[in-house]
Each structure stands twice: as structure tokens, then as C-alpha cells.
C-alpha positions in Angstrom: -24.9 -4.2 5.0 -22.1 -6.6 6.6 -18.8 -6.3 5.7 -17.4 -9.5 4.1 -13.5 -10.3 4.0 -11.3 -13.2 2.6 -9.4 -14.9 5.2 -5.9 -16.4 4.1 -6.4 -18.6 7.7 -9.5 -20.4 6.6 -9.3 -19.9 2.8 -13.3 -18.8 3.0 -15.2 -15.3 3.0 -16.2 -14.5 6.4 -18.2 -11.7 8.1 -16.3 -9.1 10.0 -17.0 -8.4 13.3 -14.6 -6.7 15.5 -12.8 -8.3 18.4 -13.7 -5.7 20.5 -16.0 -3.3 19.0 -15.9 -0.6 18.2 -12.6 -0.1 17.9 -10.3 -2.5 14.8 -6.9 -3.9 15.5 -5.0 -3.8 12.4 -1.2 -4.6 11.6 0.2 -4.0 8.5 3.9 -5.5 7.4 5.6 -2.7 6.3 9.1 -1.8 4.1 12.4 -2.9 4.8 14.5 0.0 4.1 17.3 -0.9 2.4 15.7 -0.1 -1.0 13.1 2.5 -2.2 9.4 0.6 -2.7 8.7 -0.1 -5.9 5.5 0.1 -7.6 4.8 -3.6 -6.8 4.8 -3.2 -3.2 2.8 -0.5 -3.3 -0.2 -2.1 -5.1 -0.4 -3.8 -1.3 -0.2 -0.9 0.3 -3.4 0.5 -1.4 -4.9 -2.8 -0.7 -4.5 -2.1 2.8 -6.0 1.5 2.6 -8.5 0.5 1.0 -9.3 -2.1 3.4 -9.0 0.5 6.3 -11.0 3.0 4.4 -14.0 0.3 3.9 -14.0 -0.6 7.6 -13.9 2.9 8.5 -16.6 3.5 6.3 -18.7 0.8 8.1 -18.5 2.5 11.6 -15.4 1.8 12.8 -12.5 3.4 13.9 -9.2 1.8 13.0 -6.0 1.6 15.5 -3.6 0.7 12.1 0.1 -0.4 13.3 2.5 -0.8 10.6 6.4 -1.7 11.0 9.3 -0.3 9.7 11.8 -3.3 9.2 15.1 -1.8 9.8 17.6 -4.6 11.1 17.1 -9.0 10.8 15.7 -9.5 7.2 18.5 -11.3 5.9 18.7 -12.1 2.0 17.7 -15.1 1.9 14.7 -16.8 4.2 16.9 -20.2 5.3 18.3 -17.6 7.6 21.1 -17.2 5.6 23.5 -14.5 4.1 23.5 -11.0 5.3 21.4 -8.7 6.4 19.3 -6.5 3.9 20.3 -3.4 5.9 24.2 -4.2 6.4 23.9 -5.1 2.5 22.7 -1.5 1.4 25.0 0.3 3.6 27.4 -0.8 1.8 26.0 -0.2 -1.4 25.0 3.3 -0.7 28.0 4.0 1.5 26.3 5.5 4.2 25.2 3.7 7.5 23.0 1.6 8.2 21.4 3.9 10.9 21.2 6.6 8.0 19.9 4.4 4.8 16.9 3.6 7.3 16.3 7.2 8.1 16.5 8.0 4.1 14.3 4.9 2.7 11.8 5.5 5.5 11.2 9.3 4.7 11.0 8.2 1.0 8.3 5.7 1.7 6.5 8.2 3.4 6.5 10.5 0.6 5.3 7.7 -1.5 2.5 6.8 0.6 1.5 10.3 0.8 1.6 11.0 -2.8 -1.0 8.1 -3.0 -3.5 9.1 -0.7 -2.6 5.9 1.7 -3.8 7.0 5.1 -0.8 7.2 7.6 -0.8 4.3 10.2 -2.1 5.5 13.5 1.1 4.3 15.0 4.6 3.5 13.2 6.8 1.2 14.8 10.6 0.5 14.2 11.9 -3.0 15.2 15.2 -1.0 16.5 13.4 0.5 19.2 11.6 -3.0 20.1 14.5 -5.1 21.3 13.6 -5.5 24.3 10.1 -6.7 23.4 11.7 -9.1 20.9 13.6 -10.3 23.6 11.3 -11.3 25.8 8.9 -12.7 23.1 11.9 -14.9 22.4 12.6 -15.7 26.5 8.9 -16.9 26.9 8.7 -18.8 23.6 12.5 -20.8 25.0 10.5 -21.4 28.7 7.7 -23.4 26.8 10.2 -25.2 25.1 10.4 -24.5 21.5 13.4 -23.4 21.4 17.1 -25.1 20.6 20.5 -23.2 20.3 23.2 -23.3 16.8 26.5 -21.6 16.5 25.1 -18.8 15.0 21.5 -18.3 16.5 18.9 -19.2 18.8 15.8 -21.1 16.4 12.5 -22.3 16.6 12.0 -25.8 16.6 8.8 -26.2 14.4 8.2 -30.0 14.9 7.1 -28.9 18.2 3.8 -27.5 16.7 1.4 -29.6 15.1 -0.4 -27.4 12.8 2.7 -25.4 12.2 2.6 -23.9 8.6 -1.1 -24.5 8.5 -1.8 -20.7 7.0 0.0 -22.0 4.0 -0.8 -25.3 3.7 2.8 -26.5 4.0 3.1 -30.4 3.7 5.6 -30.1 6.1 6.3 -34.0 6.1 7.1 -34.0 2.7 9.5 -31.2 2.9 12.9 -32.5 2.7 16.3 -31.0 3.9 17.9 -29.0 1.0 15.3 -28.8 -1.8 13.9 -25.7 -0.3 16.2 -24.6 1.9 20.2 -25.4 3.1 19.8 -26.9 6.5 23.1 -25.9 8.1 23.0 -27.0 11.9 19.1 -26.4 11.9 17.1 -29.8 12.8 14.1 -28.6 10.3 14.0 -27.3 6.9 11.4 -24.9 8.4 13.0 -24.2 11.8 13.8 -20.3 11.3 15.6 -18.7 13.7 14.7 -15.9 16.7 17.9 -14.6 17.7 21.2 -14.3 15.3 24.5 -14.2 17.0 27.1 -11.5 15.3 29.6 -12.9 13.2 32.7 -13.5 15.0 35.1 -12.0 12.5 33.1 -8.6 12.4 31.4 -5.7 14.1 27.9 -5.5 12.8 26.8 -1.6 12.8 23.3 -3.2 14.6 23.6 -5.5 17.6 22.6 -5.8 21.3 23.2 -7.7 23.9 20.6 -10.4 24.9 20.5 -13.5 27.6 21.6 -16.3 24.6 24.8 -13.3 23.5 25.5 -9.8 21.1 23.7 -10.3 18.2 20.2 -8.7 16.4 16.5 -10.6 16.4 15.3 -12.5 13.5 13.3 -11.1 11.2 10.1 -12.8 12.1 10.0 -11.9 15.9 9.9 -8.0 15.2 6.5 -8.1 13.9 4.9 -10.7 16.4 6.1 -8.5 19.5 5.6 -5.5 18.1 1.7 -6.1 16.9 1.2 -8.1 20.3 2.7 -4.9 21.9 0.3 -2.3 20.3 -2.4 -4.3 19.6 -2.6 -7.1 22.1 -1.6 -11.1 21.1 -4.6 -12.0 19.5 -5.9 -8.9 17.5 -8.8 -8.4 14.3 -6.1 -8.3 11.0 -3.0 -8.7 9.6 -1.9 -8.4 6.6 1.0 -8.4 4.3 1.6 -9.5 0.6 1.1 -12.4 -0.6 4.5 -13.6 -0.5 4.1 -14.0 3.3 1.7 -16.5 3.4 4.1 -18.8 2.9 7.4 -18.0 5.3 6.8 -14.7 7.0 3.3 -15.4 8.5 3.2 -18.9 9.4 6.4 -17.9 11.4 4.6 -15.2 13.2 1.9 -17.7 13.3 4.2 -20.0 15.4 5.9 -17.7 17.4 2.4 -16.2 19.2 0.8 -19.5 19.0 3.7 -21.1 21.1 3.9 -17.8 24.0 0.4 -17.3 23.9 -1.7 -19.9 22.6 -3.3 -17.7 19.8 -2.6 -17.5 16.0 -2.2 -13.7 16.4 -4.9 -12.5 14.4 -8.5 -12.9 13.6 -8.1 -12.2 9.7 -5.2 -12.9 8.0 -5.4 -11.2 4.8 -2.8 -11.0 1.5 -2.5 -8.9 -1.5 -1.1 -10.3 -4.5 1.5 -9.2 -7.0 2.0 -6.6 -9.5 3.1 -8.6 -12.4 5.4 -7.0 -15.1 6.0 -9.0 -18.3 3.9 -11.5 -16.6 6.6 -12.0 -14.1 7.0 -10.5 -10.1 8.5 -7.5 -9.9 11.4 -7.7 -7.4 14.3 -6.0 -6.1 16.5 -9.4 -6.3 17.1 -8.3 -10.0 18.2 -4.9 -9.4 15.5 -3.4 -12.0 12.2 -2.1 -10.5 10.2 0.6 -11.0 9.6 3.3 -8.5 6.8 5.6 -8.1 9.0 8.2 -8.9 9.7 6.4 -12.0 6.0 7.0 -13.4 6.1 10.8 -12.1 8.8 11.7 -14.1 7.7 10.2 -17.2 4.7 12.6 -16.7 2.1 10.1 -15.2 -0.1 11.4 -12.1 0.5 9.3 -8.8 -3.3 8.6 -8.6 -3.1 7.1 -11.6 -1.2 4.5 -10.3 -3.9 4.1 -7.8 -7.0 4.1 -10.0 -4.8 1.5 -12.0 -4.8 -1.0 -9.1 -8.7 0.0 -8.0 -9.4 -1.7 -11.5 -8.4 -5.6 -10.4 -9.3 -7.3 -7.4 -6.5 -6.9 -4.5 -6.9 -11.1 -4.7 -5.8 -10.8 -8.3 -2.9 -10.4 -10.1 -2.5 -7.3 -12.4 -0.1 -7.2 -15.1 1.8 -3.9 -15.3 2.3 -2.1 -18.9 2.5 1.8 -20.0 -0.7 1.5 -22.4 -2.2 0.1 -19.5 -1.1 3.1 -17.2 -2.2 5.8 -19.9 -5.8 4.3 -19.9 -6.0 4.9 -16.2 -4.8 8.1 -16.4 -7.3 9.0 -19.2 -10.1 7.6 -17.1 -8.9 9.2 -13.8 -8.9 13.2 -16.2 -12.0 12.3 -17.4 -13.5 11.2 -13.7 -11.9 14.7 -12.8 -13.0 16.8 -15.3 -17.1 15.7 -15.4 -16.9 15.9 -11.5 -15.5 19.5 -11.6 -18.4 20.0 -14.3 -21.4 19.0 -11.8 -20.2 22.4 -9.5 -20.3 22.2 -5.9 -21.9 19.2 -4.1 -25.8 19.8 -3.4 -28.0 18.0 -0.9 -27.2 14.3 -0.1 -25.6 11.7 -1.7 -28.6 9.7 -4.1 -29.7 6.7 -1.6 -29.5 4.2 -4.1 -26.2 4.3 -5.9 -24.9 4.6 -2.6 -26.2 1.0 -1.1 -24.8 -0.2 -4.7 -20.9 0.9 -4.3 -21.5 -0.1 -0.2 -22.6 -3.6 -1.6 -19.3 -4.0 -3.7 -17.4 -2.4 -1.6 -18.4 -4.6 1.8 -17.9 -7.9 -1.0 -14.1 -8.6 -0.1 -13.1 -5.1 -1.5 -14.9 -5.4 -4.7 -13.4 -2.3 -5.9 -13.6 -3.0 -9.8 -17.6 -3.0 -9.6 -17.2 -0.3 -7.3 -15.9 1.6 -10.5 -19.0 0.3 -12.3 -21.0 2.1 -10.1 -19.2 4.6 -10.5 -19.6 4.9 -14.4 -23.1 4.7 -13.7 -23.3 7.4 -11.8 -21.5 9.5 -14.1 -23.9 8.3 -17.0 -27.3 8.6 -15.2 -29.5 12.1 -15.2 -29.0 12.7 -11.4 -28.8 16.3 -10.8 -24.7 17.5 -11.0 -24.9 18.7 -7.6 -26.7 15.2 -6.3 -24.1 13.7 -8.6 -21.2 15.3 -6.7 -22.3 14.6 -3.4 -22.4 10.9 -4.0 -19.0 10.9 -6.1 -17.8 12.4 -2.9 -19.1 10.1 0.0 -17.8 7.2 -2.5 -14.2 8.5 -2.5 -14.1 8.7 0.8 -13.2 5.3 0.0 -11.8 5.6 -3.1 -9.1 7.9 -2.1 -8.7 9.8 -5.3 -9.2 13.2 -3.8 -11.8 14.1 -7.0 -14.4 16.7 -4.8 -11.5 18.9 -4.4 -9.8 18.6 -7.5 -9.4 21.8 -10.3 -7.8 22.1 -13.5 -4.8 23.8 -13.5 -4.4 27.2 -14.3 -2.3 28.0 -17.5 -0.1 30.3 -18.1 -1.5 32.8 -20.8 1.3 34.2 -22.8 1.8 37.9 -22.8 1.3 38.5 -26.2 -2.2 36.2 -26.3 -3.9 38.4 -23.1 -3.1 42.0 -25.3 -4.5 40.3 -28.4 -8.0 38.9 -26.3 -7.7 42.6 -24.6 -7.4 44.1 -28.4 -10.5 41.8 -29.3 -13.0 42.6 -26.1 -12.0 46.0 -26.9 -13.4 45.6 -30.8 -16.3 44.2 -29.6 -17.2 46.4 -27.1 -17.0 49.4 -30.1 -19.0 46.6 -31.9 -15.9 46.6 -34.7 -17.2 42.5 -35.3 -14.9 42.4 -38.4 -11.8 43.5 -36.7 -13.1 40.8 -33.6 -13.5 38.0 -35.8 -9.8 38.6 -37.0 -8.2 38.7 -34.0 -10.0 35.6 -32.6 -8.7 34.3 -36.0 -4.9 35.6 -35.1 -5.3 33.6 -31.7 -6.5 30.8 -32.9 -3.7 30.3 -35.4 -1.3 31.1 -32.4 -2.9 27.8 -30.5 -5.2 29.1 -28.2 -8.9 29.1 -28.4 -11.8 31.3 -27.1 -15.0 30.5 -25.2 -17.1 33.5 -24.6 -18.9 33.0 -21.5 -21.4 35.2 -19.8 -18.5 36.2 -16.9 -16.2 37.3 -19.7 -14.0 35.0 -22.4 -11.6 32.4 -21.3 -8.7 31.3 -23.4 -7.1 27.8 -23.0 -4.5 26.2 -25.3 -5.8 23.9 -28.3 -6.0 20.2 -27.6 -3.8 18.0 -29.9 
């Protein structure tokens, strides 16, 4: 069954093949922390582990490099303003150095608390200067390169199909409707090196052939995926607000040192929307994944939220929204932990179903059909249990492992069920029945079961 993906390049579906088989090359943009991720970012982020779970599924083992930006985003893409990380140093107090170290860790955490498969290898673009550097040396031999009095930039006019991942009309882009032009020659030059400000000691900057200063946003994740995974590699991804600065700029950069256009498949998820607008940190209002735990909501919720729209889509974001997933996820849960332990092998047939959605570009909402179906058919529970779990292997929910929790029996409820077994054993039914009746008004309910009674607290 061949795996089909959409490429952002070519704007078609394509078969996947690796480069190099068996082995996948894939680079994933990762945070910039200055800022915990919020709930929007990480929709892509499950996009991506899906992606490498599917793949994986199909035979192949994935080499998964994903950067941690932690100096060069500046706050604004015309290479302007400061830089994201001297920005929340200053708003946390702390250093730049350490904000990175904290936001990193609590990305991490978040990823983990997802079920998002760690990248094979995690790469900082603080301990790829040098790399950057020398990216930036061979792209200034070929001659793309042109200096300012605050950087060294890229002179896109030099590449004919520059922007062409986008679809820029780069002719009809004039100088200052879409970005302030300063000493640059072309609204979409960008720049590869920044020069420290001459009033001020930046806490990040190194010395380099053109002076001190730190590299450009763009450069990090060109050098550091060529680095790892070679210039021209299977896929990269990213959200879909790179296709139209961050990419093409990579795009450029590897295209003009080593002819290629970096990667094979370039592919994009797209937004969470909340109030049918992009969540964003520009506001200073987001919502964190910590945000949903502590209003009582399971993490994988979250995650069987964003299996239920295409990763191509956009998904609005609401709380009734979020309760129907997690309903849906307990009830996945609880009729799984019903079939008992997987038996035999997955069914045949439901299996080449979710395989067919799931090689379709990630079809993960008809995945969940077949899902349902499985739920609903008369499969055996153990036949049942064994396909639920070879389907989560892409899925990611963790659901052949997963038990209810064990409550906490009050004292007083354990002597009355003790009083009660007791009364039935002396077959005193009368004196049973009102003691089941004396727990039941307390909350609690008994089912008698042929390994003894269990007690659980009443629903609603």
C-alpha cells in the first residue's frame, strides 16, 4: 500500500519513496524558547508525529532532527527589532542562556505528555555557529551575498525562482507594503549575519569573518539539517506560517551553496484557530497545554482533538469542542479495557482499511472511522484489542495499556461492604439488602461479581 504525501513544493500528492532507503531524512522546525508552546503549535507537532509514526509504520526507520531556536529570531521578519530571546530575558529577568534552558525543558515535557516521539537528534543553533558560518562564507563566494550597517544579507534577485515554495509574485512586491526596506536592495532580501548593536552588549554573539554579531534566523536550520541530514534530504516541515518567509529563505540559502532546494517533501501543518482567529503569542494571550490540564482535561485529549481534522485543515478551538474529545477518548478507553488482553492477530481487514487512510496524506479523521467500526463490529474482544493496538501504534494514544484508576474507598464504605459479605455469608439477605441500601445512599454502588463485589462511586 504506497504511502502518499502532500508536497507544499509542488502543491500535488505524491508517492513517497525515500532518498536513500531504507533509512528517512526528516527535519522538523522546532520552538523558539522565549515563550512556553501553546496549544497552537503543538497541533504541528502532532502532525509531525504522526507523520513519522505512518512512515515508520510503512518500513522505515526515521533519522528525525528537530531544532531548538535559541538566538536570531528577531520580532519581526524584515529583520527588524530585537531578538525574541534578548526580548524574554528581559521579561522574565533571567538570562538568556537560562530562559532557553527553562522553555526547552518545558517543551519537552509538553511533548512527552502527548505521546510525540522524541527526535532522534535535538540540535541547538548555539552550538552550530560555526556551521552557520560557513553556510554563510560559501553562499558570499557564489555571490549572493551584499553587506548593510547592520548585517551581512542575501540578495534574492540573484535567484530566479526565489520564493517559488510560496508562490511569491516577487515582481509585484513593492518596497514598504510588506516590509520596511532600511538599507536592504529587496523587500525580500533577509539577512544571514546580524552585527551587534553598537551601543550594547548582546548576552549572545560571536565573532565571525564579516564582525561580533549572532546568525540570522534562517541560516540555523539550513546548516544544521544539511549538517545531520545531508543538503538535499526526504522532508521538512514546519507550520504553515513558513511557507511563506521561513522556508523559501532556507529554500534560497541551500539552493545558492549547493544547488538543491534542501528537501524532497516540503510539508506544512496549518493553524489552530481560536474564535476563528490564529492563536499567537504577539497578543500576549495563549493557551498552554498546561492550561487544559489544570482545568481537568487529559493531555490526550488534546491529541485525539487534532486526530479529528486533517493536519491540511484548520480546526477551530472551543471547550465543548475539547469535552467531546475527551468523552470519546474515555469511552475509546474504557470498551478497549472491556475486550481483556489482546488475542491472536490484528483482523486482516480493518487493518488494510486504517493503512489505506492512514498512507492518504495522513487521513487520520477516516482513520477514526475505522476505528468506530471496529469498536461496533462483532470481532472477538481479544481480535478487537489486537487491532486497536497495532492501529495506535500510530495513533499514539497509549489505549492497550491504559486502566481505570483505582479509587479510594472510604473507610467507613469497606466496613459497611465487609458488614454486608459478612450477612450474606450467614445468609441474613434482609440485613444484606439494607446495608447495600445504606451504601448506596452514601454514593457508592455494588456489583457482585464472581471474584468478590466491587464498589465504585455513583455516576452523576
Amino acid at each position: 500500500m504506497t504511502l502518499r504525501l502532500f508536497d507544499t513544493y509542488t502543491r500535488t500528492i505524491r508517492d513517497f519513496e525515500p532518498l536513500h532507503p531504507p533509512e528517512v531524512g526528516m527535519y522538523t522546525c522546532g520552538p523558539t524558547v522565549y515563550d512556553y508552546a501553546h496549544i497552537g503549535n503543538l497541533r504541528t507537532y502532532i502532525f509531525e508525529d504522526i507523520l513519522r509514526r505512518v512512515i515508520e509504520y510503512n518500513g522505515y526507520p526515521v533519522k528525525h532532527v528537530m531544532n531548538i531556536t535559541d538566538v536570531g529570531h528577531l520580532v519581526s521578519d524584515a529583520d527588524s527589532g530585537e531578538d525574541k530571546m534578548e526580548t524574554g530575558s528581559r521579561r522574565t529577568g533571567k538570562s538568556a542562556w537560562e530562559i532557553a534552558d527553562f522553555y526547552t525543558r518545558a517543551f519537552q515535557e509538553d511533548l512527552a505528555r502527548l505521546h510525540i516521539l522524541e527526535p532522534t537528534i535535538w540540535t541547538r543553533a548555539t552550538d552550530h555557529i560555526p556551521e552557520q558560518i560557513e553556510l554563510i562564507r560559501c553562499i558570499e563566494k557564489k555571490g549572493f551575498t551584499y553587506r548593510t550597517s547592520d548585517g551581512i544579507y542575501f540578495d534574492t534577485s540573484k535567484l530566479s525562482d526565489y520564493g517559488y515554495l510560496a508562490r511569491l509574485d516577487v515582481e509585484g512586491l513593492q518596497a514598504g507594503t510588506r516590509v520596511e526596506m532600511g538599507e536592504k536592495r529587496h523587500p525580500t532580501d533577509f539577512a544571514l549575519w546580524k552585527f551587534s548593536p553598537r551601543d550594547q552588549k548582546r548576552q549572545m554573539e560571536w565573532d565571525s569573518p564579516w564582525g561580533v554579531g549572532f546568525p540570522g534566523w534562517h541560516i540555523e536550520c539550513s546548516a544544521m539539517s544539511a549538517r545531520y541530514l545531508g543538503p538535499f534530504f526526504d522532508i521538512h516541515c514546519g507550520g504553515e506560517d513558513h511557507i511563506y518567509v521561513h522556508h523559501p529563505n532556507e529554500i534560497a540559502q541551500t539552493e545558492a551553496c549547493y544547488g538543491t532546494r534542501l528537501a524532497n517533501f516540503w510539508m506544512h501543518g496549518y493553524f489552530l484557530q481560536l474564535d476563528e482567529a490564529k492563536m499567537s503569542k504577539s497578543t500576549g494571550e495563549f493557551l498552554r497545554l498546561q492550561t487544559l490540564i489544570d482545568r481537568g482535561y487529559d493531555p490526550l485529549a488534546y491529541r485525539f482533538f487534532c486526530l479529528s481534522a486533517h493536519y491540511r485543515a484548520k480546526l477551530n478551538f472551543n471547550w465543548e469542542s475539547l469535552d467531546g474529545a475527551q468523552i470519546a477518548l474515555d469511552r475509546l478507553r474504557k470498551v478497549a479495557y472491556e475486550w481483556g488482553p489482546a488475542q491472536g492477530s490484528p483482523n486482516r481487514e480493518y487493518l488494510a482499511r486504517f493503512c489505506e487512510q492512514a498512507n492518504d496524506d495522513l487521513n487520520m479523521p477516516r482513520a477514526l472511522a475505522v476505528v468506530w467500526d471496529l469498536v461496533r463490529s462483532d470481532l472477538p474482544g481479544g481480535e478487537k484489542k489486537a487491532t486497536l493496538a497495532e492501529f495506535d501504534r500510530v495513533l499514539g494514544l497509549g489505549l492497550a495499556g491504559w486502566q481505570p484508576k483505582e479509587e479510594a474507598i472510604p473507610a467507613e464504605i469497606e466496613a459497611l461492604l465487609h458488614e454486608r459479605q459478612r450477612a450474606r455469608a450467614e445468609k441474613r439477605w434482609s440485613d444484606a439488602d439494607a446495608l447495600r441500601s445504606e451504601i448506596t445512599a452514601a454514593g457508592y454502588e455494588i456489583e457482585d461479581t464472581p471474584k468478590g463485589p466491587k464498589v465504585k462511586r455513583k455516576k452523576g
